[in-house]
C-alpha positions as CSV (number, residue, x, y, z in Angstrom):
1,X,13.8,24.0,29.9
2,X,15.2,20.7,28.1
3,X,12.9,19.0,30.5
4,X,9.5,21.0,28.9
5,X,11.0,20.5,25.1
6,X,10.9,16.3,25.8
7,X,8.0,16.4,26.9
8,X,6.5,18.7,24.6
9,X,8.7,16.2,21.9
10,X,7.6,12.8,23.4
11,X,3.5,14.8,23.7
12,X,3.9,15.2,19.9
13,X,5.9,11.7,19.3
14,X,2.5,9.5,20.7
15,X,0.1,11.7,19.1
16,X,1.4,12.1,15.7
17,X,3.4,8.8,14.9
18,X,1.5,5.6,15.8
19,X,-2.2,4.9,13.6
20,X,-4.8,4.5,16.0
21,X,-8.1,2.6,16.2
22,X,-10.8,5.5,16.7
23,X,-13.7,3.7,15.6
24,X,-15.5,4.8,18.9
25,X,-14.3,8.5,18.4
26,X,-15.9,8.1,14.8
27,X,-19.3,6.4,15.0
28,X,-19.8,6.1,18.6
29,X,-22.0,3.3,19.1
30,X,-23.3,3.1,15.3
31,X,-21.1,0.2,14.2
32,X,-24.0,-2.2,12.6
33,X,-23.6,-0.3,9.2
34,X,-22.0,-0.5,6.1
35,X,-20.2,2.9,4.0
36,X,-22.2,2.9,0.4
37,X,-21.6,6.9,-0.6
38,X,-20.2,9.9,0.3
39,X,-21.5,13.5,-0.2
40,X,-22.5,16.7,1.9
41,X,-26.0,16.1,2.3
42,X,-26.7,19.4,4.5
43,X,-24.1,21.5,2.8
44,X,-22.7,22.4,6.5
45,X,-18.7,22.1,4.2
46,X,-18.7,18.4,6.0
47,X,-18.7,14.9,4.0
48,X,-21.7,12.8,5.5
49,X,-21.8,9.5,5.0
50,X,-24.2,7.7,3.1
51,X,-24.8,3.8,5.0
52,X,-27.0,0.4,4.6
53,X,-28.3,-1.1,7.5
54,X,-27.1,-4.5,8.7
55,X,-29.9,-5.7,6.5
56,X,-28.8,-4.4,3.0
57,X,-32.4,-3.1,2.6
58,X,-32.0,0.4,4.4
59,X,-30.2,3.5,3.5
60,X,-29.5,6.1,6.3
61,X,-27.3,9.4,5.8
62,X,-24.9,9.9,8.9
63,X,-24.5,13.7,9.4
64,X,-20.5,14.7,10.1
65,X,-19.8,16.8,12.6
66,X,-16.6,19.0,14.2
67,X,-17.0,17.0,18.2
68,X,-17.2,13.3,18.9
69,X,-18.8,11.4,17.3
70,X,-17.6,12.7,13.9
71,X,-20.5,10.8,12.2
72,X,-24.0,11.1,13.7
73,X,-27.5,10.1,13.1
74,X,-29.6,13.5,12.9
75,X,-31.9,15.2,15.9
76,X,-34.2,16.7,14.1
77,X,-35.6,14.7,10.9
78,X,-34.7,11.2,10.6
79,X,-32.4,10.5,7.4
80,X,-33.9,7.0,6.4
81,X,-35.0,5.2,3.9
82,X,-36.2,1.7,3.7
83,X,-37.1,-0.6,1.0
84,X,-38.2,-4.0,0.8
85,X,-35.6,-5.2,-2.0
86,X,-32.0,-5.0,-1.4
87,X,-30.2,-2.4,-2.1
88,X,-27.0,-2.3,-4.9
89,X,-25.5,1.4,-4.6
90,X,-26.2,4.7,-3.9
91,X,-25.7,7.6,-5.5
92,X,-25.2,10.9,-3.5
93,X,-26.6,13.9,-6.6
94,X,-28.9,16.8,-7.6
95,X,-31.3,15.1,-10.1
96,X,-33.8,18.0,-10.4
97,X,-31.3,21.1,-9.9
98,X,-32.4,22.8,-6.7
99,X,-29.2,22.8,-5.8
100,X,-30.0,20.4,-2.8
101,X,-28.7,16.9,-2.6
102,X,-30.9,13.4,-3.6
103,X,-29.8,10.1,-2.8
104,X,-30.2,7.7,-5.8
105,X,-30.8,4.4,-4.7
106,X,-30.8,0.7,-7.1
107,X,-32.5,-2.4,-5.8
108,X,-33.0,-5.8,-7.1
109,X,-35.6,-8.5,-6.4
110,X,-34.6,-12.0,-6.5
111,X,-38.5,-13.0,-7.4
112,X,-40.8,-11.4,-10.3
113,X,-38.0,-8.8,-11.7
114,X,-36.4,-10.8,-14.3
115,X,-36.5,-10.7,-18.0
116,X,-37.5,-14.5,-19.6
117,X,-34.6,-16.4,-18.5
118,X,-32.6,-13.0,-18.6
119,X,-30.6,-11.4,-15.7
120,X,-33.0,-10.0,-12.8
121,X,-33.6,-6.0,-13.3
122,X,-32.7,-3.3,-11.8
123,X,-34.8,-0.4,-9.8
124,X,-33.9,2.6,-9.6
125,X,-35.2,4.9,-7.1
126,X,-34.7,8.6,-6.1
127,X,-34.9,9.6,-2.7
128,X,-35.5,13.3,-3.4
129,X,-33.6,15.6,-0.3
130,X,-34.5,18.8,1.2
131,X,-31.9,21.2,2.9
132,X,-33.0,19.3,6.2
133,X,-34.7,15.9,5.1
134,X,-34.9,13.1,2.5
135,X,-38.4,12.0,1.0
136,X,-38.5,8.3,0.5
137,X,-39.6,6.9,-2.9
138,X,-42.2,4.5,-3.1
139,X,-40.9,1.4,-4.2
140,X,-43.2,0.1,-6.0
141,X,-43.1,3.5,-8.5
142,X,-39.5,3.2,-9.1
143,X,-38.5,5.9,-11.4
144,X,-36.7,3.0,-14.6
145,X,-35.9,-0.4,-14.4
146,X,-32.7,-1.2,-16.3
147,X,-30.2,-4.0,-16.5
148,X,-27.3,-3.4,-14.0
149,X,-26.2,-0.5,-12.3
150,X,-26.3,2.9,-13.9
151,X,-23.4,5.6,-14.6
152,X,-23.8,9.0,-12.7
153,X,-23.2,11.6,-15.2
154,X,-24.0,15.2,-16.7
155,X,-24.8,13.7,-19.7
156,X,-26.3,17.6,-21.3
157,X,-23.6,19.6,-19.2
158,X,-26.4,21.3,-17.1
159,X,-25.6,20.6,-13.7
160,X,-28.4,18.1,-13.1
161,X,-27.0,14.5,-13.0
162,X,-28.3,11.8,-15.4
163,X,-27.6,8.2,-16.0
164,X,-26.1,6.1,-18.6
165,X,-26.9,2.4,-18.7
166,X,-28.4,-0.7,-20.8
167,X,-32.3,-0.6,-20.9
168,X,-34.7,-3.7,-20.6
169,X,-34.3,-4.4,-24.3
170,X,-30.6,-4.7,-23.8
171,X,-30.0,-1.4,-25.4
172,X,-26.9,1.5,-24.0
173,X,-29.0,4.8,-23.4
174,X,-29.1,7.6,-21.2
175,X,-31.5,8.9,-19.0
176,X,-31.7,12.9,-18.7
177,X,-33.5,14.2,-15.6
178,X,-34.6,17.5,-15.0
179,X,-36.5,20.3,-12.9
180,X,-39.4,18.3,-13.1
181,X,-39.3,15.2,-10.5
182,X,-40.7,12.7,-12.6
183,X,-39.7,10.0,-15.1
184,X,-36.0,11.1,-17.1
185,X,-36.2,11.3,-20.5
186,X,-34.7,8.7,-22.3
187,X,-32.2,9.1,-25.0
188,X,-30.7,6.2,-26.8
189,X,-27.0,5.8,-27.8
190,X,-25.9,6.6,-31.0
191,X,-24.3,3.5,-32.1
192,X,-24.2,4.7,-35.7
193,X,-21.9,2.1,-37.0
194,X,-20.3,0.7,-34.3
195,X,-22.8,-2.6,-33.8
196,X,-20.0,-5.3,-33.5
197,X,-19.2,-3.9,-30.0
198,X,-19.6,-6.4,-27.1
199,X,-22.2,-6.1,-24.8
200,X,-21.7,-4.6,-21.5
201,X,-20.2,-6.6,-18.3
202,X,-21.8,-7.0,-15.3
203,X,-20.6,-6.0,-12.8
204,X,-18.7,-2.6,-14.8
205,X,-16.5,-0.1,-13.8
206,X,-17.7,2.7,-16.3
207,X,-16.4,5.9,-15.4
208,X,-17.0,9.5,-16.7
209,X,-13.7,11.4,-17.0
210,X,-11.7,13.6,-19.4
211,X,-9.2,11.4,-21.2
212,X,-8.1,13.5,-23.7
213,X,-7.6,16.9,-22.0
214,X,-9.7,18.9,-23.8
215,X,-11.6,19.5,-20.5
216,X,-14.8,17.8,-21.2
217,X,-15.2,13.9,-19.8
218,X,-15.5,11.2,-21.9
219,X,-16.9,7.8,-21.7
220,X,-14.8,4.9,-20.2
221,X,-16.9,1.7,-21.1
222,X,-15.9,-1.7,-19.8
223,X,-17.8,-4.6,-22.2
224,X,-17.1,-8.2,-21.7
225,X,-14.3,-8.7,-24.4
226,X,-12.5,-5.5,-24.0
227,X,-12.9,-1.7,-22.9
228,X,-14.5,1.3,-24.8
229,X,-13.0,5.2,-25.0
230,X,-16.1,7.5,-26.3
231,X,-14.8,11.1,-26.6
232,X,-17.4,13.9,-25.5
233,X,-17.7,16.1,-28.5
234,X,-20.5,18.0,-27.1
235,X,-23.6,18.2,-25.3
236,X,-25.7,15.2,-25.9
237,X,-22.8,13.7,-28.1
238,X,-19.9,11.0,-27.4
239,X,-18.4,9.3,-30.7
240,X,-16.8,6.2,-30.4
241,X,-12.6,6.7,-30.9
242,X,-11.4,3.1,-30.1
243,X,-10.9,0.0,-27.9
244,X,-8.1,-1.8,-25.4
245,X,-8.2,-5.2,-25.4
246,X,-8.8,-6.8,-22.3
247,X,-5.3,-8.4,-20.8
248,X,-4.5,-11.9,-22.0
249,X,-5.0,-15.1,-20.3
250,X,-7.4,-12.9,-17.5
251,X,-10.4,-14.9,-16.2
252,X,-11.1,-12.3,-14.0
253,X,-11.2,-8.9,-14.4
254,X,-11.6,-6.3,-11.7
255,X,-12.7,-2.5,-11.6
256,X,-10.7,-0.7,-13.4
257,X,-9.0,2.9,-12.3
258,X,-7.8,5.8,-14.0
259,X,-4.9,7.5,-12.0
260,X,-2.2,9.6,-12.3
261,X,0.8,6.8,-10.9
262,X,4.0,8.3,-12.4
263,X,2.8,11.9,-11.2
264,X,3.2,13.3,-14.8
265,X,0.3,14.9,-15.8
266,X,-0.8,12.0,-17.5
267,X,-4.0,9.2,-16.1
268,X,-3.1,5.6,-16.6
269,X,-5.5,2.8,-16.2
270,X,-4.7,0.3,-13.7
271,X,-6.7,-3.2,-14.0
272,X,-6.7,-5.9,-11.1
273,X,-6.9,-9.5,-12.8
274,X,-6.6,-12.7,-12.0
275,X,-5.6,-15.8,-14.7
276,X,-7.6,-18.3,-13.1
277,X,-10.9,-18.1,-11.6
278,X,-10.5,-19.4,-7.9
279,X,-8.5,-16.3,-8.0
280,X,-5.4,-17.6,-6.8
281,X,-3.1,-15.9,-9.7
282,X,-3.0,-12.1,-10.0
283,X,-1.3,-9.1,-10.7
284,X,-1.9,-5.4,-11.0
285,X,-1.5,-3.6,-14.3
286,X,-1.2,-0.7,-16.0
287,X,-1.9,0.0,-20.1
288,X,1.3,1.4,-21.6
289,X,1.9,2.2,-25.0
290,X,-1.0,-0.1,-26.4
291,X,0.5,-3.1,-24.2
292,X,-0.5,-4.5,-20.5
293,X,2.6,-4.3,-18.6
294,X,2.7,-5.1,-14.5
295,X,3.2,-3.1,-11.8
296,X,5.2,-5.5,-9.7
297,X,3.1,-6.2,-6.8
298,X,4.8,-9.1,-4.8
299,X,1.9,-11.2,-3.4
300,X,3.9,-13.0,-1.0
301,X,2.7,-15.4,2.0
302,X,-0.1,-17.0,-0.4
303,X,-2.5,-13.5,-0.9
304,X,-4.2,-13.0,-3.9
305,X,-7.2,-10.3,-4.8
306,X,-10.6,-11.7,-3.1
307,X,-13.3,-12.3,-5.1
308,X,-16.1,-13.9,-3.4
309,X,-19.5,-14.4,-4.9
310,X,-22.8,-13.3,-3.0
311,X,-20.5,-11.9,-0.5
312,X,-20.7,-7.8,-0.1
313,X,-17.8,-5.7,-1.2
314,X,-16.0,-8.8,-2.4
315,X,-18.1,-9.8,-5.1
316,X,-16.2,-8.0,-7.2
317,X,-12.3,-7.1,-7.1
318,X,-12.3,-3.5,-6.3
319,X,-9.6,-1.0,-5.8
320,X,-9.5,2.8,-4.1
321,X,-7.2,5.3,-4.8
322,X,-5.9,7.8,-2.6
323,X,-2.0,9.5,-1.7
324,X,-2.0,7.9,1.6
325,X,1.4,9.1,2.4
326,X,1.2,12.2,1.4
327,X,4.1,12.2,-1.2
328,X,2.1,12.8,-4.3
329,X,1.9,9.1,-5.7
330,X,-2.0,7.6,-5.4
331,X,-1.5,4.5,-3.6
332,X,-4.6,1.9,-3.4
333,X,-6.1,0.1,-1.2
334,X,-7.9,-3.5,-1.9
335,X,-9.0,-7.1,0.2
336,X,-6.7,-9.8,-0.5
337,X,-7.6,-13.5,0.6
338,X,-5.6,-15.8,2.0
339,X,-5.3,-19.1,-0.3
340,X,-4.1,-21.2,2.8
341,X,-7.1,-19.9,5.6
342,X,-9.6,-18.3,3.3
343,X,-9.5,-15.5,5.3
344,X,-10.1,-11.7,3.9
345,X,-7.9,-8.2,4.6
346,X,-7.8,-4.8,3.4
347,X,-4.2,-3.9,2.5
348,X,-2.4,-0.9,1.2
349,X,-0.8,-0.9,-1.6
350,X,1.7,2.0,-1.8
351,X,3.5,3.6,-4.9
352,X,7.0,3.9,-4.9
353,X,9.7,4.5,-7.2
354,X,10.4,1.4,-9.6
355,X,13.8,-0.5,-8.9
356,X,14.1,-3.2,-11.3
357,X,12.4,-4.8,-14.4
358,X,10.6,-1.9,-14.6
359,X,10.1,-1.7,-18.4
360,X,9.9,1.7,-19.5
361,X,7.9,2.7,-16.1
362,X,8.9,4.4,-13.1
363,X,6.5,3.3,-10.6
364,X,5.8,-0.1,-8.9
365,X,3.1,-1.1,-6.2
366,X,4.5,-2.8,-2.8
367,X,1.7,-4.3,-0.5
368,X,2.5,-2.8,3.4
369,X,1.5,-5.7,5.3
370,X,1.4,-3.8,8.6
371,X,0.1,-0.3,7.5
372,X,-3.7,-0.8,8.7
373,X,-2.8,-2.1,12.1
374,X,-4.1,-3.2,14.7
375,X,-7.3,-4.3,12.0
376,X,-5.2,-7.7,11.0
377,X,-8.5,-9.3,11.4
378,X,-11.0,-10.4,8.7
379,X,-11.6,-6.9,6.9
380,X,-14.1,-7.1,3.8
381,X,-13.4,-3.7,2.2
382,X,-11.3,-0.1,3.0
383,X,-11.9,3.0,1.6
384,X,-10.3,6.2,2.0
385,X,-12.2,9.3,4.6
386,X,-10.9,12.9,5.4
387,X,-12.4,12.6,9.3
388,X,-10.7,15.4,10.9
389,X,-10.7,17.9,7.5
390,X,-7.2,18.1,7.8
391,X,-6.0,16.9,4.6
392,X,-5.0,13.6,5.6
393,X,-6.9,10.4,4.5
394,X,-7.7,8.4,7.3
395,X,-9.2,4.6,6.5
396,X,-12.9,3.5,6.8
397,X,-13.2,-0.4,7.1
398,X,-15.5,-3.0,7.2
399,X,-14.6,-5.9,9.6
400,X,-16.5,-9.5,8.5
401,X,-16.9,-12.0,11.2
402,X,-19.0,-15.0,10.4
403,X,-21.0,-12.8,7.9
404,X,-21.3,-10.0,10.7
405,X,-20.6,-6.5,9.3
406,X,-19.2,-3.8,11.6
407,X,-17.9,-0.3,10.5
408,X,-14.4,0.1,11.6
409,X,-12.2,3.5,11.3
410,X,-8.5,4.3,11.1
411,X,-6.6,7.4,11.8
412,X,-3.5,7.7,9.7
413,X,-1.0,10.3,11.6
414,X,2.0,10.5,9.6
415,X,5.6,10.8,11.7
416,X,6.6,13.9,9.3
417,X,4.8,16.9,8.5
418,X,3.1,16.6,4.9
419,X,1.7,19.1,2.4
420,X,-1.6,19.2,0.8
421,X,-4.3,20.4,-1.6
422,X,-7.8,20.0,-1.1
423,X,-10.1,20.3,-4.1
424,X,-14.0,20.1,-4.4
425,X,-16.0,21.2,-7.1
426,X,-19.5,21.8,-6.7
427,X,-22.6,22.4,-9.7
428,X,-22.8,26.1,-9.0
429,X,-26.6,25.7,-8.6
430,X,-27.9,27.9,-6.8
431,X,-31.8,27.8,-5.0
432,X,-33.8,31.0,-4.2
433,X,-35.7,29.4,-1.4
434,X,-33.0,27.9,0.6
435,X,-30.4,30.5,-0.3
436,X,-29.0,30.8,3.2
437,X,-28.4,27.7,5.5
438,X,-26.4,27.0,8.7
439,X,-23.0,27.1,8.6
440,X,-20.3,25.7,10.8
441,X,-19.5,28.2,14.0
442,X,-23.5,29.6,13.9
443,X,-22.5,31.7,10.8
444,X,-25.0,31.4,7.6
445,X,-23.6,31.1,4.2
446,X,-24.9,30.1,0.7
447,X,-25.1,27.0,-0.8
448,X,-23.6,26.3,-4.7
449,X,-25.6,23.2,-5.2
450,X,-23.6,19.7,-4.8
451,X,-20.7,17.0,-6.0
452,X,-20.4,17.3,-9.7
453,X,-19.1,14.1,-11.6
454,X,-16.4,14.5,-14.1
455,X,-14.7,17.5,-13.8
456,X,-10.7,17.2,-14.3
457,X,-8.4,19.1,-11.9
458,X,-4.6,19.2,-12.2
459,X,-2.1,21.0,-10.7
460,X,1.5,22.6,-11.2
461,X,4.5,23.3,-8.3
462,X,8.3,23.3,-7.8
463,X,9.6,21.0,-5.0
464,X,12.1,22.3,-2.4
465,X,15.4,20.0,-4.9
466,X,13.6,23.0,-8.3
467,X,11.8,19.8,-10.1
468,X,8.4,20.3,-11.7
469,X,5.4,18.5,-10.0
470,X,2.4,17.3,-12.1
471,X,-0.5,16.1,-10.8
472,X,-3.8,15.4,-12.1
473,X,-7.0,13.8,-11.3
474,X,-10.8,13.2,-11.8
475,X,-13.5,14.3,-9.2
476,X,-16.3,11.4,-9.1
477,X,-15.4,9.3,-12.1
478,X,-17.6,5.9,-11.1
479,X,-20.9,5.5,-9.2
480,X,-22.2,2.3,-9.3
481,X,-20.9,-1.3,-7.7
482,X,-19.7,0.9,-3.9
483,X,-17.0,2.4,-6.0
484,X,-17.1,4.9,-2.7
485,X,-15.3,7.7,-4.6
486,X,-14.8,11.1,-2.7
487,X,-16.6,14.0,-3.5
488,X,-13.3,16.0,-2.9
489,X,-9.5,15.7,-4.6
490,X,-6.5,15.4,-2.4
491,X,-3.2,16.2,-3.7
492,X,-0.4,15.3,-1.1
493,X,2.5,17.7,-1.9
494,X,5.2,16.0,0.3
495,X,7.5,17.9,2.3
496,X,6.9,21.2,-0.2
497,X,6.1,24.1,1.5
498,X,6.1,26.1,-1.4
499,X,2.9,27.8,-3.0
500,X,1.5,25.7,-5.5
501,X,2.0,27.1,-8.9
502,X,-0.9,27.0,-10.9
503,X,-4.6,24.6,-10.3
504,X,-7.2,24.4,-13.4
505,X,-10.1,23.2,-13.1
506,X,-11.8,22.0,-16.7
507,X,-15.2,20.7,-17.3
508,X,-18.4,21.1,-20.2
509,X,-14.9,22.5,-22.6
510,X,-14.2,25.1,-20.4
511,X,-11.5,25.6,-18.0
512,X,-10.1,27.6,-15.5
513,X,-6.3,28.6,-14.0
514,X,-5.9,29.7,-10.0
515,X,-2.1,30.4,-9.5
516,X,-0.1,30.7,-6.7
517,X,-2.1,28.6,-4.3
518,X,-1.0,28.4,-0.5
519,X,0.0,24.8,0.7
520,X,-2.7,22.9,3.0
521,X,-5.3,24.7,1.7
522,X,-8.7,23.6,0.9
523,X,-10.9,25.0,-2.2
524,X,-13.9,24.8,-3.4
525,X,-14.6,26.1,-6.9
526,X,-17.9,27.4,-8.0
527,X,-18.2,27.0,-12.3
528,X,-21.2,29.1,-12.7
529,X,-22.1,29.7,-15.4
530,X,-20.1,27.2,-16.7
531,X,-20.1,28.4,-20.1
532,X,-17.5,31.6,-18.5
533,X,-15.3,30.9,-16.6
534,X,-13.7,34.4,-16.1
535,X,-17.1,33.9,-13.6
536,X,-16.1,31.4,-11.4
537,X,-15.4,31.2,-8.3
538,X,-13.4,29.7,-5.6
539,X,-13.2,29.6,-1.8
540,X,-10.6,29.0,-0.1
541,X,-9.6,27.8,3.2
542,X,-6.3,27.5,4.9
543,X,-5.3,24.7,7.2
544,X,-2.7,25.3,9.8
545,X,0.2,22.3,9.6
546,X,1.8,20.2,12.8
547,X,4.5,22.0,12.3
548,X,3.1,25.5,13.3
549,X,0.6,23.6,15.7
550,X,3.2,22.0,17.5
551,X,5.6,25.2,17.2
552,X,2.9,26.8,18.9
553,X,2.3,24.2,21.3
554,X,5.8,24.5,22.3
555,X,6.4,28.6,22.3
556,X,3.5,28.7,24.6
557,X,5.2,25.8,26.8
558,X,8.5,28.2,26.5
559,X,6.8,31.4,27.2
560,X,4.6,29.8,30.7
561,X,8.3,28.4,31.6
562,X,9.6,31.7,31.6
563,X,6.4,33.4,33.4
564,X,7.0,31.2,36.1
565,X,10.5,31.7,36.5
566,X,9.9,35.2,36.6
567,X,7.5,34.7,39.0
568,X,9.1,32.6,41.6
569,X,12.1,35.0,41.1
570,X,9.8,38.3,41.9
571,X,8.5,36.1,45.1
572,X,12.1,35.3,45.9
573,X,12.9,39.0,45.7
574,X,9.9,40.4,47.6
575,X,10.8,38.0,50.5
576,X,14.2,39.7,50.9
577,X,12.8,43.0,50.8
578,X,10.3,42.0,53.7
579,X,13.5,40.3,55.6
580,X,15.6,43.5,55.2
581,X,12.6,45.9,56.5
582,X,12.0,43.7,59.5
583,X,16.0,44.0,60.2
584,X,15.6,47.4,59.7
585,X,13.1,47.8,61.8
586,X,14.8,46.2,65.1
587,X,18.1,47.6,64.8
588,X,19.6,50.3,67.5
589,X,20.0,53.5,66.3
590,X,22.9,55.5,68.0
591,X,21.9,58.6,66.5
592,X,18.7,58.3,68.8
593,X,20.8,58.5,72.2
């Protein structure tokens, strides 16, 4: 018996505690690719992802699936678009409300796209998807040209998704798509009085999210001398309320996150920068009562953000959020460089609890050097993934070997058993002639339309020592620049196994409260018609933890253990018997004579 519980102890030990390389178990032989969106393309309740081809000029959806590989090309119709232009991002969205998924797709020319002596444009193409297929664009009929990359958004709060950028006369507008697959219609910004505002950077980190929880997203606007807060005060209307300075002596500034650090209720933004422009002096802050205050990251051993021009993913100082450890805090992840060999590599930055010097905030960021091993190699980007739909955010990378891309992936197994909340919220859309699709296990099921951006979901719950917990978050928030945000929330609960208290969902105003929510559950919330939400609904499912798996695992080991005791004891016994009849059998009986 103690010889079954070690083994069933060490079984669970080497499968749950030590990260593993499963890039093979992942994409199989597809490693020539690189992640640019995520989003459930076939709405089979699996994240596809959305991928570039070596070449940067060809976008290709890989299907996710419950065997290995987890990420496949499809069978049936091939999922791929090329264009002749390179591509800059792609945008995963239902842009004429059928409730089916496009793919938004921005190119730029180096040669005949440029304004006189002005920055080259952008095209923007849309990819327009079926239940089953994707229709290419043509590219030489893109659907708007613009400056930059444009903002995913509902700008009218009818669960189509339209776009908010600068025109080619320099101006901020928005671009409202509808039923009809043609060109949006173009709406631009009401600047009213506000024309002393800054025009915008390039590359931005714009972001549609509710910033003061009245449940309908706002504008986050990042210009080139400081950044912008536009309230939503309806449809069709965002008024100007004020501006944050950008953070002195910062020659470069990053893209900027809003995330919940201090687990208060509360989103904070969180800038990258670095004071000179090689990029050898950074820090990571956080805006705190009206002043830039740092979060204490300790770049040791000569790292510092990377930032290298014309190179992908590093052209620009990015950073991903996600609770990596499960405990509730976001943690990031973002590419250092090496100012002694040059050389690039994802890191994760996790949250923890504040020591010293912290200046009126709880929360610091500590770099774990070792976290992402065995990839110590030249990585040019990391980004959080949910492969197994468990709950726990494994790690997609992008290894860079003499400007040779290959997709990597990471499997984070935690060596305790973690809590967790799994939140998507989808348009509510619904379409009469593909009402019923496949569905995983053969079963058919109906489709609510796709990803929304900008809804706000929080959440409420009592640890196991009677504290509050507070968590809150944005679903979608940025698009363009391979911001790679999940179409999904995850809340890591810690060691709670409590229910969690109370969930609301808010978006176009309107909100809505689901209590008493089971831990390691995953919901999906339907807000149709998102104008009642006494209407919507949610679905919910449950997923078992280790800690029942393995206690399974283990009273199954028990229970065999004991069936074969029992049965090599009913042998023994049955081989007595047989002896004592065949003694029986042979002796003299006096009673005979």
């Amino acid at each position: 018996m103690a010889f079954l519980l070690k083994a069933l102890f060490l079984f669970y030990f080497c499968n749950f505690t030590f990260a593993t390389d499963i890039t093979n178990l992942v994409f199989g032989e597809i490693t020539d690719v690189l992640p640019a969106a995520f989003g459930d393309f076939n709405s089979d309740e699996l994240t596809d992802v959305f991928v570039l081809g070596s070449d940067g000029k060809t976008v290709e959806i890989l299907l996710a699936a419950e065997e290995e590989p987890l990420l496949r090309r499809s069978k049936t119709n091939k999922l791929t678009c090329k264009f002749e232009d390179h591509i800059t991002s792609v945008v995963p969205g239902d842009f004429d409300g059928d409730a089916l998924m496009d793919v938004l797709v921005t190119t730029v020319s180096s040669e005949n796209n440029q304004i006189s002596n002005g920055p080259s444009l952008t095209s923007v193409h849309i990819c327009w998807g079926g239940s089953t297929y994707m229709n290419c664009s043509r590219e030489s009929e893109p659907v708007l040209k613009l400056i930059g990359q444009p903002l995913a958004l509902d700008y009218n709060e009818d669960m189509i998704i339209d776009l908010f950028g600068v025109d080619k006369d320099g101006k901020r507008a928005f671009w409202i798509f509808d039923s009809v697959r043609g060109v949006p219609f173009r709406e631009e910004m009401a600047m009213e009085r506000h024309f002393n505002l800054s025009e915008l950077s390039r590359p931005h980190a714009h972001a549609f999210l509710d910033l003061n929880n009245d449940f309908r997203a706002d504008l986050f606007i990042t210009s080139k001398t400081e950044f912008e807060i536009w309230y939503g005060e309806g449809k069709r209307k965002f008024a100007f309320n004020h501006t944050i300075p950008h953070p002195k002596h910062a020659k470069v500034i990053g893209q900027s996150l809003y995330i919940d650090v201090e687990l208060k209720g509360q989103m904070k933004l969180v800038t990258p920068v670095c004071y000179d422009k090689e990029c050898t002096d950074c820090a990571l802050l956080v805006y705190l009562n009206d002043t830039w205050q740092s979060l204490g990251v300790n770049f040791e051993d000569g790292w510092c953000f990377a930032r290298i021009m014309e190179e992908k993913y590093t052209n620009v100082i990015t950073l991903h959020s996600g609770d990596f450890n499960m405990d509730g805090y976001p943690d990031i992840l973002t590419t250092l460089k090496s100012k002694v060999t040059s050389e690039t590599r994802s890191f994760l930055l996790e949250n923890i609890a504040c020591k010293s010097g912290c200046d009126r905030f709880s929360r610091n960021y500590q770099i774990q050097w070792n976290a992402l091993n065995p990839f110590t190699n030249s990585t040019a980007v990391a980004v959080f993934f949910d492969f197994y739909q468990d709950g726990t955010l494994d790690v997609i990378l992008v290894r860079n070997s003499d400007h040779k891309y290959r997709i990597a992936a990471f499997k984070n197994t935690l060596d305790y058993d973690a809590n967790f909340i799994k939140v998507m919220v989808l348009t509510g859309l619904t379409n009469d002639n593909n009402a019923m699709i496949d569905g995983r296990v053969a079963k058919k099921r109906r489709t609510y339309g796709t990803n929304l951006p900008g809804p706000s979901i929080s959440y409420r719950t009592t640890t196991q020592e009677g504290y509050q917990q507070h968590g809150i978050s944005a679903q979608l928030p940025q698009s363009a620049h391979f911001s790679l945000n999940l179409p999904y929330t995850i809340f890591g609960l810690g060691r709670t196994p409590n229910f969690v208290d109370t969930l609301v969902v808010g978006l176009s105003n309107y909100s809505k409260e689901f209590n008493q929510i089971i831990p390691n559950s995953q919901m999906v919330v339907i807000p149709w018609p998102a104008n009642e939400p006494s209407k919507w609904k949610a679905q919910l499912f449950v997923t078992p933890s280790k800690v029942i798996l393995t206690s399974v695992a283990a009273l199954t080991g028990i229970c065999g253990l004991i069936t074969l005791i029992i049965g090599i004891l009913y042998w023994k016994e049955r081989q007595e018997d047989k002896k004592e009849r065949l003694q029986e059998s042979h002796r003299f009986h006096f009673d005979a004579m």
